[in-house]
Phi, psi and omega in degrees: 000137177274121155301175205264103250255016158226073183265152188252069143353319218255336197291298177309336190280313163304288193322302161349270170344287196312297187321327216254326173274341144331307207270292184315291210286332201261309183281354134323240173007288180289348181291317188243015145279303169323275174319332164304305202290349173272355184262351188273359185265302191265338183244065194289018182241332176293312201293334146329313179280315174305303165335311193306293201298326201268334141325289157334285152289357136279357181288336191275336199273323144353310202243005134268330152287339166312323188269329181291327194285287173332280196293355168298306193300344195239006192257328217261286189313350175280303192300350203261332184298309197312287151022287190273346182273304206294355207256313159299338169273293208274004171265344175284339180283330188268330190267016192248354200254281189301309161300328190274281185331326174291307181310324173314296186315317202276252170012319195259340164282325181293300180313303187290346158295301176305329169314278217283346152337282189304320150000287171253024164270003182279291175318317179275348213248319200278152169220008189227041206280156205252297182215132156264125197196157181270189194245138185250322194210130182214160164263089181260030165237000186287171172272001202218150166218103184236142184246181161256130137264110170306033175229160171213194159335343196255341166257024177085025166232159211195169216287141152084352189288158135298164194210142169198187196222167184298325194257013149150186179295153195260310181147219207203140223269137174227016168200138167219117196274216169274323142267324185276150171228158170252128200227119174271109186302167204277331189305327194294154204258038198223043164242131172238112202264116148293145191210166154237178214240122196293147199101290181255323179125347219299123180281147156197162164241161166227133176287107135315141170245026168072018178220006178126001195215132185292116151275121179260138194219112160322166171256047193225146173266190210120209168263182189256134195283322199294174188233160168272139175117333175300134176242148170224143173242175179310154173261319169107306194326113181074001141100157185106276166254126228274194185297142122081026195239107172345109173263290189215186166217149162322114171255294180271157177201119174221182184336290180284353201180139154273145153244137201253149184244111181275152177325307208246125214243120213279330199317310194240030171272139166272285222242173150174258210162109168275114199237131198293160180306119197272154181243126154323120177309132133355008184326085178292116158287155176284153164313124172283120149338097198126004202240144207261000000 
């Protein structure tokens, strides 16, 4: 049979190659193994120097794999670090959560203990209370301003009672079923509350303006005496609302009039207190000398 007139000579001359450098690189080896170990037997200071040399031509390579080495390993620990940072940061975030939610919590208890505090300090203070109930429901964006007491008739309460919260007046009752009252906010603008101005007494009245706010308008005509920061209560004057009970404070001052911000804000009253009407004492003039 004729072989085959396009053989590939060159694959065997490499494989050659290769084998013969193989052979060369193994007796290369054993050769200077053979020479370590006769010199570290009969020469420890030549075998010492060979050590050196070879140290030498090998210290660079030594120390690039070393530095390659490093930086995988200082490559692994960042990431490991990064890792371990984002897993603590979001666990500092849930508990920066949690802690701000306790806190809420704690703060918004802390408020309603002091409401009810101030509640029955009312309560110990008041002796002629008619009914206590919360305000269920109110208008506070209507143009008309009315809140419900979740008291009626069946607790005593009834046309015409005042209504007021540990933090000043409330209004005043104009409808009353059996459980329920219809109680006309003070904002409103068709309540008119005497009231004076703590310090001197200075009489004046207040107008709802249908919007959440008071006009205090002197009785003396003139110019307007008030100021911002003035606070006024009730007066007792004409019967109805009693003496000495937080209405508002002064916010604005213009010519004619303040407008006032009232104390007791229905948006944000739980309970309050109905009280019968208060009525003026009496004032006996003395007798004229001469009269029988």
């Amino acid at each position: 049979m004729v072989p085959p007139t396009n053989r590939r000579g060159g694959f065997s001359r490499r494989a050659q190659y290769g084998l013969f450098a193989s052979y060369v690189i193994a007796i290369a080896g054993l050769f200077v193994g053979l020479l370590l170990a006769i010199t570290a037997r009969f020469d420890p200071a030549g075998h010492a120097a060979i050590q050196g040399v070879f140290a030498d031509i090998t210290a660079p390579i030594s120390g690039a794999a070393r530095s390659a080495v490093g930086g995988v390993s200082a490559g692994v620990d960042g990431v490991s670090a990064y890792i371990e940072a984002g897993s603590k940061n979001n666990a500092m975030e849930a508990e920066l959560r949690a802690s701000r939610t306790k806190l809420i919590e704690a703060q918004a208890l802390a408020r309603e203990n002091a409401r009810l505090k101030r509640l029955v300090s009312l309560h110990e203070s008041t002796t002629d209370i008619v009914a206590t109930a919360r305000l269920i429901a109110s208008t506070g964006t209507s143009t008309r301003r009315f809140a419900t007491l979740s008291a009626g008739s069946v607790q005593g309460v009834a046309t015409g009672q005042p209504v007021r919260s540990p933090e000043g007046l409330v209004g005043r009752v104009v409808m009353a079923s059996q459980i329920t009252a219809r109680v006309l906010l003070i904002t409103d603008g068709g309540n008119v509350v005497p009231v004076k101005r703590v310090g001197d007494g200075m009489p004046a009245l207040a107008t709802g303006r249908g919007d959440g706010a008071l006009d205090i308008r002197a009785l003396e005509a003139g110019s307007n005496p008030f100021k911002v920061g003035d606070v006024f209560v009730t007066s007792g004057a004409g019967g109805v609302y009693p003496p000495d009970v937080p209405v508002a404070v002064a916010r604005v001052s213009n010519r004619d009039l303040a407008i006032a911000r009232p104390f007791a804000d229905p948006n944000r009253l739980d309970f309050a207190i109905a009280l019968p009407p208060y009525v003026p004492p009496v004032v006996q003039t003395p007798p004229v000398e001469g009269t029988p």
